[in-house]
N, C-alpha and C positions, 0 to 999 in steps of 0.2 A: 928634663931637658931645659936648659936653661935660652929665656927668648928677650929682651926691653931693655934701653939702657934705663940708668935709675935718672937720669935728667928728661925722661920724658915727661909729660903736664896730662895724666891721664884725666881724661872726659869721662862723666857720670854717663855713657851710653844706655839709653832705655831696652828694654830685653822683651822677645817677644817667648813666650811656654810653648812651643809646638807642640801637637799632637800627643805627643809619646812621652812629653814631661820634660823633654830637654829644652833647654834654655838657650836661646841665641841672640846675638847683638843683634837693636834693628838696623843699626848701619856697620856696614863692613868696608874692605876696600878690596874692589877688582884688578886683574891681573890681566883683562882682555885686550890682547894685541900689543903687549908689553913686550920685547923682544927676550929673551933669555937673559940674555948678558946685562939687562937695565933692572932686572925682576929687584936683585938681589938686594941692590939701592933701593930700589923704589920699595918692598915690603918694609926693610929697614927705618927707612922716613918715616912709614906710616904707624909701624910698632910703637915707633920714642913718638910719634904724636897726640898717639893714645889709641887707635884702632885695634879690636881685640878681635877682629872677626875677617878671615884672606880668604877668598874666594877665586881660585883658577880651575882648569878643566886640563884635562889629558889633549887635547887639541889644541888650547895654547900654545904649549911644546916649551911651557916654563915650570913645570913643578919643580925641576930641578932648584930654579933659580929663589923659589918660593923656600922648597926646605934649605937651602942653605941660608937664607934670611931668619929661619928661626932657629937653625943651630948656631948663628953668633950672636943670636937675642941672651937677651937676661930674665926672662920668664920660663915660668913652670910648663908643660905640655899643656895643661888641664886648664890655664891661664890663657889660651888662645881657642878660637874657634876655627877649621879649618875646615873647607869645603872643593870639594875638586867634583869634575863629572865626567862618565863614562861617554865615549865618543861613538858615534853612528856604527861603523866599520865593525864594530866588539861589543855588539850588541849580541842577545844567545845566551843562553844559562852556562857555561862551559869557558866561555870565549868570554863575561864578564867576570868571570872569578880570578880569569890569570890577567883581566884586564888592571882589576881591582892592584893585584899583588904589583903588576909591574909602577902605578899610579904610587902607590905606599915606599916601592922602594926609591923613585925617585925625590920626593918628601922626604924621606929618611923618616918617616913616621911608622908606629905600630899600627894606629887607627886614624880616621879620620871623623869628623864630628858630623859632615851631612855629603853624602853619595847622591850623586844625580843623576839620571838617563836622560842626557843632551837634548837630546830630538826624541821625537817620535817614531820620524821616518815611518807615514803609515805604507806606503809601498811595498816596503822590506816588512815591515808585519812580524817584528820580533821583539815588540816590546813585553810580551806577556810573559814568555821562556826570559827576558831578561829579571822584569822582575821575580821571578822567581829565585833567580839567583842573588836580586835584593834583601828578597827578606832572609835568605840563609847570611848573606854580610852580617845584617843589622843582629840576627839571631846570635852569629859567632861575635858579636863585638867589633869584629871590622869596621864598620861605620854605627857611630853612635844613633844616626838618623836618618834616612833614605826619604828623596824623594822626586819630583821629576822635572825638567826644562821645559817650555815651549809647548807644553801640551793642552792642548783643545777641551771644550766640557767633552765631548763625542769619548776623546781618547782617555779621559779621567774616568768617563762613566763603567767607559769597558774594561780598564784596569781595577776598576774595585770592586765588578759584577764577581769580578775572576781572581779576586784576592780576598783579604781576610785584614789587610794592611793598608791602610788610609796613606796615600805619600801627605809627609809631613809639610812640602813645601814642593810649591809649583814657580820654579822662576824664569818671568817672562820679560818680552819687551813691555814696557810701561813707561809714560810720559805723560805730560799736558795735550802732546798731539794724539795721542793715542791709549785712552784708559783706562779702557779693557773694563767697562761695569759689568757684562754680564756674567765673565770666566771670575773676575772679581767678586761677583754674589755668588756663583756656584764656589766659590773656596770657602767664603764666610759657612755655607747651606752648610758644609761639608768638614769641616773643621781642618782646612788647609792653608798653612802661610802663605800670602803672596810676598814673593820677591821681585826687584823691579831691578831688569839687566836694562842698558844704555838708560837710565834716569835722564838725562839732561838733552835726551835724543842725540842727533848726529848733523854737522855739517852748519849747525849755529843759526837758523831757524826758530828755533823758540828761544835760544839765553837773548837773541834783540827784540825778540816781540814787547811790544807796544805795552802790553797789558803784564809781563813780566820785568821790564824793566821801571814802570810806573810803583809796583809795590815795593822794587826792590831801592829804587828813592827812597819810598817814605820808610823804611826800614835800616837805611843808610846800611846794606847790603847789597852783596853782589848776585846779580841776576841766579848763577848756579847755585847760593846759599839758601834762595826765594824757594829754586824748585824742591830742592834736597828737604827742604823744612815742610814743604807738601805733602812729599813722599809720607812725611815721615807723620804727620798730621792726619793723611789717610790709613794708615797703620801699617802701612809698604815696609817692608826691610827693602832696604837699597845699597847699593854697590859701586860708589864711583868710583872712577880710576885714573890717574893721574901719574905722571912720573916726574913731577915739578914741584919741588920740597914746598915753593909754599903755599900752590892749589891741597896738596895733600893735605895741612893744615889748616885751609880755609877750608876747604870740603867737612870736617871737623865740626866744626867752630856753627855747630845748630842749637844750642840750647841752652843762647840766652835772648831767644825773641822768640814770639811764635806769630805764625799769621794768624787775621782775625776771622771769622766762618767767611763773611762774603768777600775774602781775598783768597781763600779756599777753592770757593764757589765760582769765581770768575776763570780761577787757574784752568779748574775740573772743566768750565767751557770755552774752553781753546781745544775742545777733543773734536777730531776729523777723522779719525779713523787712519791716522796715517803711519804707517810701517817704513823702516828705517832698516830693518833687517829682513831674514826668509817670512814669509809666510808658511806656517807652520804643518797647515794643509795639505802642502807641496813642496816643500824641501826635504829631498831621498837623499840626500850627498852620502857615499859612503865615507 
């Protein structure tokens, strides 16, 4: 299938080995809250930008507009990393397999490169029967990688007492306000990627803080390039998302500075413990 124009300026993105051997960009570009109709642009910008890693979920309600961005791309299938997630509702051994099919037919893809179970949803209490139905995907080829959203060390411990199958990547909220050390050392203990969903937090908060836009001075950089190069410094796969041709390619544009440990160090302490999105604990939405 063919995905890029050839005037795109592709970026040496650094790649993280998951778990299971496959190989992933550690920066991608998300699709969260992208409306349908803007998806199709918006993947496109970020393809000719050079991004080789799309990231949306069946709750979006943009796959559609996602695979129609790589069917008028100029790259190979194998050339793109594609990741979507199974939504609360379609949780269930049964109930995630037709979820899977209808996710793939909207993509227009045969597979996808990493499957997610959204939530937890400890309430509902079906993540165990769902992933079961994970590992038959990853078994059939359906998803090159499985692994899971938002979930807790509690909910990680009990999914692997009860499985056989390490999820490959756990992707959560992560920021300078919020940085998650200790789910972040149980990933390292455990050999599981972290992903970091809203990187740049929400609502502009941290891109004016004081201490983020002082390095991002001395860096003759913009505040969102500061964090993104943290992420990335911390060994975060990250996700930003944009629909603003040339945020998509400043969001990009990480790897020709790096910060130095104690502008690292200062970032990592602006952590409060502060949440932007559900708490993970307590979010049953179906």
């Amino acid at each position: 299938m063919p995905i890029v124009g050839k005037d795109a300026e592709l970026t040496d993105i650094p790649t993280i080995e998951l778990n299971n051997g496959v190989v992933m960009p550690q920066l991608g570009f998300g699709v969260f809250q992208v409306p349908d109709a803007e998806t199709t642009a918006a993947v496109s910008t970020a393809l000719r930008a050079g991004y080789r890693s799309i990231d949306t979920a069946a709750a979006y309600r943009n796959e559609k507009g996602v695979g129609a961005a790589l069917a008028e791309a100029d790259l190979n299938r194998d050339d793109v990393f594609v990741t979507t997630k199974l939504w609360n509702s379609h949780q269930g051994y049964d109930e995630t397999l037709r979820a899977l099919d209808h996710s793939l037919g909207a993509l227009g893809l045969e597979y996808v490169d990493l499957y997610l179970i959204h939530w937890p949803t400890p309430a509902r209490d079906r993540y165990l029967d769902t992933w079961r139905a994970f590992e038959k995907i990853v078994s059939d080829g359906r998803s090159r990688a499985i692994g899971v959203s938002n979930f807790q060390p509690a909910h990680l411990r009990r999914l692997m007492d009860n499985s056989s199958v390490v999820p490959a990547v756990n992707q959560i909220e992560l920021h300078p306000f919020l940085v998650q050390t200790e789910l972040r050392a149980f990933h390292a203990e455990h050999g599981i990627a972290t992903e970091a969903w809203s990187p740049l937090a929400q609502g502009g908060e941290l891109l004016d803080h004081p201490t983020v836009a002082e390095i991002a001075a001395k860096h003759g950089r913009t505040a969102a390039q500061v964090i993104l190069r943290w992420h990335l410094q911390l060994g975060n796969i990250v996700i930003p998302k944009s629909v603003t041709p040339s945020r998509i390619t400043e969001n990009i544009s990480l790897f020709d500075f790096e910060l130095a440990p104690a502008e690292v160090d200062a970032l990592t302490a602006l952590d409060k413990g502060h949440r932007t999105g559900p708490d993970p604990d307590q979010f049953n939405q179906a």
